[in-house]
C-alpha positions in Angstrom: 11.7 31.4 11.3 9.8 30.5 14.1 7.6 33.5 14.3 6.9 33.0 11.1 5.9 28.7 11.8 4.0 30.2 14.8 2.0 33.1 12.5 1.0 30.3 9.9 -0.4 27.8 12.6 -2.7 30.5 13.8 -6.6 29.7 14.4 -8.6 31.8 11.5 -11.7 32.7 13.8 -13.7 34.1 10.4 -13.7 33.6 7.0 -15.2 36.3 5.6 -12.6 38.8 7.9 -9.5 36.6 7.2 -7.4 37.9 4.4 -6.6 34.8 2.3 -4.3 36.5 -0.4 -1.8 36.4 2.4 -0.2 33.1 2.0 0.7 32.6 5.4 -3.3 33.2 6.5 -4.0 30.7 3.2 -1.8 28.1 5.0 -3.4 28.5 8.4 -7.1 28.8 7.1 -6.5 24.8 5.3 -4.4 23.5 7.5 -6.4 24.2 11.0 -9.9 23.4 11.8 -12.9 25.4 10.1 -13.5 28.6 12.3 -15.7 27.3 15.1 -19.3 28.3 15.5 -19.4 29.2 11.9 -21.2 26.2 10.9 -20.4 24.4 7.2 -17.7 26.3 4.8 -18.9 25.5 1.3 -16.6 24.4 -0.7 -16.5 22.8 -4.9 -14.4 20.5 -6.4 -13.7 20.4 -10.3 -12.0 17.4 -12.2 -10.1 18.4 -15.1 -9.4 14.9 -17.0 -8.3 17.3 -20.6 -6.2 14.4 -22.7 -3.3 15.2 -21.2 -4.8 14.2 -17.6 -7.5 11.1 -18.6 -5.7 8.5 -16.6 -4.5 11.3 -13.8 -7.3 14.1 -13.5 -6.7 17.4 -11.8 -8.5 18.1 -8.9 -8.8 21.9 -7.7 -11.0 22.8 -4.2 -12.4 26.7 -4.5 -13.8 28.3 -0.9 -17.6 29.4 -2.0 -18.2 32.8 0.0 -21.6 33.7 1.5 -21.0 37.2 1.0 -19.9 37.2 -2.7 -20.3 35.2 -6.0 -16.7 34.8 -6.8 -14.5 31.7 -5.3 -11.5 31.5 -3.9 -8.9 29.0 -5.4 -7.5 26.8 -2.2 -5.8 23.7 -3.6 -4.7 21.5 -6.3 -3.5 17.7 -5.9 -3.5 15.2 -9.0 -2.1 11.5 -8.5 1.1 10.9 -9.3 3.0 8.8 -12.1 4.7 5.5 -11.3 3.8 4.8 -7.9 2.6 1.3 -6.4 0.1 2.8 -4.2 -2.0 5.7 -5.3 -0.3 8.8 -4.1 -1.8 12.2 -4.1 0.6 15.5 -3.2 -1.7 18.4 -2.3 -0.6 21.7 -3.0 -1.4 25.8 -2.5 -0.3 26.8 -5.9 -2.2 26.0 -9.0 0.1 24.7 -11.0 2.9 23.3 -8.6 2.9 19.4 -8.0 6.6 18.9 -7.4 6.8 17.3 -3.5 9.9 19.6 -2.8 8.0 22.6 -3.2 7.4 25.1 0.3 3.4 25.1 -1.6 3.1 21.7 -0.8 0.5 21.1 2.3 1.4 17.4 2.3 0.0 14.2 0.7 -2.8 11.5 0.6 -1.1 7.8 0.5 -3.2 4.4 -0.1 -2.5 0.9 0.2 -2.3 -1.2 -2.7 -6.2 -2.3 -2.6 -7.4 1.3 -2.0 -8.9 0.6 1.4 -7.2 2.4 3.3 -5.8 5.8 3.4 -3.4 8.0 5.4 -3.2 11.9 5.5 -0.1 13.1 5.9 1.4 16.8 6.4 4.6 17.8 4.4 7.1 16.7 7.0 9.2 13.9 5.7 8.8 10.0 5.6 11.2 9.0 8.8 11.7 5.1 6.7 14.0 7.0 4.0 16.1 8.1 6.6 17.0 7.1 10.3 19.2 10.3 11.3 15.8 12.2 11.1 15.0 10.2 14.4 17.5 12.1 16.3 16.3 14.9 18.7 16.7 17.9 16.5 15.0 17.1 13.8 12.4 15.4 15.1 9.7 18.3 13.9 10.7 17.8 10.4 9.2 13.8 10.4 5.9 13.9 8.8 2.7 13.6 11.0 -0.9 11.6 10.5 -3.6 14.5 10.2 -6.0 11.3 9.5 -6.9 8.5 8.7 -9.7 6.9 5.9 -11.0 3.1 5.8 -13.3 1.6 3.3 -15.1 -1.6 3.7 -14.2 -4.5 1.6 -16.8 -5.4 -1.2 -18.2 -8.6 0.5 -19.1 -9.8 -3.6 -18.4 -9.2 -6.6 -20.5 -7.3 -8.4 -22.5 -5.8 -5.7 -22.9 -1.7 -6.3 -24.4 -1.2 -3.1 -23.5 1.9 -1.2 -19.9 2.3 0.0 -19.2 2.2 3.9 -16.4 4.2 4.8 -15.1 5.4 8.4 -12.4 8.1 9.1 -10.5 9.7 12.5 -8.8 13.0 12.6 -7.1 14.6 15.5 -9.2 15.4 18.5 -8.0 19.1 19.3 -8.4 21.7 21.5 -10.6 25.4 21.5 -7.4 26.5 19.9 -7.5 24.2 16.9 -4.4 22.2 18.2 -4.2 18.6 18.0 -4.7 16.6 21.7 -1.9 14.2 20.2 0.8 14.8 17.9 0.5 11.6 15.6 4.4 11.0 14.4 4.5 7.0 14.5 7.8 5.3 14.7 6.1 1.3 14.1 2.7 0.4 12.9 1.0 0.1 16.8 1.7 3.7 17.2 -0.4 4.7 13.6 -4.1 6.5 13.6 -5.4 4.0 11.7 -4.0 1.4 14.4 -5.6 3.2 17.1 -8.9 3.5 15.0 -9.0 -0.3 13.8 -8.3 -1.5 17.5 -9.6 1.1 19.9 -6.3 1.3 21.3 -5.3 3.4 24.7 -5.4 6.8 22.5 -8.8 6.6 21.2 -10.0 9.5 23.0 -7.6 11.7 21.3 -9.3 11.1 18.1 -12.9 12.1 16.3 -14.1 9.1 15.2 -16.4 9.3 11.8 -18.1 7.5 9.9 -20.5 7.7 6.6 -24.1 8.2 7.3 -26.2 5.3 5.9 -28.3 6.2 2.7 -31.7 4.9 2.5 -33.4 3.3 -0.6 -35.4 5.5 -2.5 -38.2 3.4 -4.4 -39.3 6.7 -6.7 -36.0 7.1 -8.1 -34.4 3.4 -7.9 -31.2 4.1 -5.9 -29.5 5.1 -2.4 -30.3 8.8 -1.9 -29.2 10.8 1.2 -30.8 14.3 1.9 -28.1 16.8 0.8 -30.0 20.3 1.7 -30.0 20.9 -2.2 -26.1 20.7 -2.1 -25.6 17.5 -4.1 -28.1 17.4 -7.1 -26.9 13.8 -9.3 -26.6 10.4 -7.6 -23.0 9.3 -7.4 -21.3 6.1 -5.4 -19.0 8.6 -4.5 -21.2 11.4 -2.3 -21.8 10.7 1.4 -22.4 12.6 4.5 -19.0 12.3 6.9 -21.0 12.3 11.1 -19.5 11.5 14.5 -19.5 7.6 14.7 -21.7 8.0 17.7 -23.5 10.8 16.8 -25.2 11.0 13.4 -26.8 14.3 13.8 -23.3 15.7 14.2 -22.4 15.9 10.6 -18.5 17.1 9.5 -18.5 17.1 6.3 -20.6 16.2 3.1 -19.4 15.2 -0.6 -21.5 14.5 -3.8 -21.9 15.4 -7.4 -23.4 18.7 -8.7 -22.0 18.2 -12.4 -19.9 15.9 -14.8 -17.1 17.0 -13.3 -17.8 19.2 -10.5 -18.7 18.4 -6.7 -19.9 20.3 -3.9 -17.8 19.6 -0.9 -18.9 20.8 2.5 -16.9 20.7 5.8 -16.8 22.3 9.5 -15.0 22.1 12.6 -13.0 20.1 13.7 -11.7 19.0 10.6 -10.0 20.9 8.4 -10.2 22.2 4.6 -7.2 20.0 3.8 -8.6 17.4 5.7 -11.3 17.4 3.7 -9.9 17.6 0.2 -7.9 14.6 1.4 -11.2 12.8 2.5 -12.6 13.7 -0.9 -9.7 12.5 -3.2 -9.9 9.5 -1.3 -13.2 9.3 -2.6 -12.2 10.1 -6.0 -9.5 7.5 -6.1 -10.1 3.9 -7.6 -10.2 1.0 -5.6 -9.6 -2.4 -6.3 -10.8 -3.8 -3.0 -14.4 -1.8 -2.9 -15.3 -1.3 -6.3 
């Protein structure tokens, strides 16, 4: 029902008062920027790879609370079998991973070299089917909650750091998106707007990965991760406004063999930021 759409969409002002065993508060808390003012919410990711899942791992996201030692499970998303692109379907439930399913959030989609990314919610893809363009079902088309671009490897061979840039939705004090990004042809697409600067530029946050520095002692690229990333990893970086360093987002990196500490504030969102991390995760043909 509507009430119940309207209930789910809700701004969670506080953590640590919002009960998240509701699934309707669950839903809002990922799906709507971190509570504002609150600083980072800490968050881990583990990788389960078992032998059923070498080629596909598991990823599950758990909400690390300030005021107690236990986690909170959030999401799971793993990539899925048979697709051109790599595809990642994010879900609420632990076990669920079937795309019809009301548990899941949406999906992460790549193109073919793994340089860039799109974020989608779980509306559906308007390409598979035209009548969805008509007036009342326009809120069922799918929407861009963000978009991820990595730079090209400019040699082969070269294992210097990755440079990666992303844009979510500007939104307001309420959490709600400036722009409503449901594109109908490629000009109208986040990424579009964030490649070209296009008119709708302002109605984006433009970020981009802070540079790491080279670290004679230890013989790599290190970043300083406030003692929340403790192994060297091409995969951990520091997410800050594009003209703003100091105004870091979010931050990724590697705490075990298979676990990683992933920390994110407003504006973006926790499923955002999963979707920023699996990004991360995913291989890519183009950078690598």
């Amino acid at each position: 029902t509507k009430d119940e759409g309207a209930l789910s969409t809700k701004q969670i002002m506080s953590i640590e008062e919002a009960n998240l065993d509701d699934p309707n508060v669950m839903r809002s808390f990922l799906m709507k920027p971190c509570p504002k003012g609150e600083g980072m919410t800490q968050c881990c990711i583990r990788r389960n790879k078992g032998i059923k899942n070498a080629l596909f791992p598991e990823y599950r996201i758990y909400l690390k609370r300030n005021n107690s030692k236990t986690e909170t499970f959030l999401m799971t998303s793993k990539k899925r079998v048979g697709n051109k692109t790599s595809n990642y379907l994010i879900s609420m439930s632990r076990n669920v991973h079937d795309k019809n399913s009301d548990n899941i959030l949406g999906k992460l989609r790549s193109n073919f070299l793994g340089t860039e990314y799109v974020i989608y919610d779980h509306g559906k893809n308007p390409d598979y089917d035209d009548s969805y363009y008509d007036e009342k079902n326009c809120d069922d088309i799918r929407c861009e909650l963000g978009a991820i671009l990595y730079a090209a490897s400019t040699s082969l061979g070269a294992k210097g750091p990755r440079k990666m840039r992303a844009c979510i939705s500007s939104v307001d004090d309420g959490g709600n998106p400036l722009k409503v990004w449901q594109p109908n042809k490629d000009d109208e697409r986040m990424a579009t707007c964030f490649k070209n600067e296009t008119a709708d530029i302002d109605k984006l946050v433009c970020l981009e990965n802070k540079p790491p520095s080279w670290n004679d002692e230890v013989g790599a690229y290190v970043l300083n991760f406030n003692g929340r990333v403790t192994m060297a990893s091409v995969k951990n970086f520091q997410l800050c406004e594009q003209d703003d360093e100091q105004k870091q987002i979010m931050q990724f990196g590697r705490i075990g063999k298979d676990e990683f500490s992933l920390d994110v504030q407003w504006p973006m969102s926790p499923f955002q930021a999963f979707a920023v991390a699996l990004s991360s995760f995913d291989s890519k043909l183009g950078c690598d």
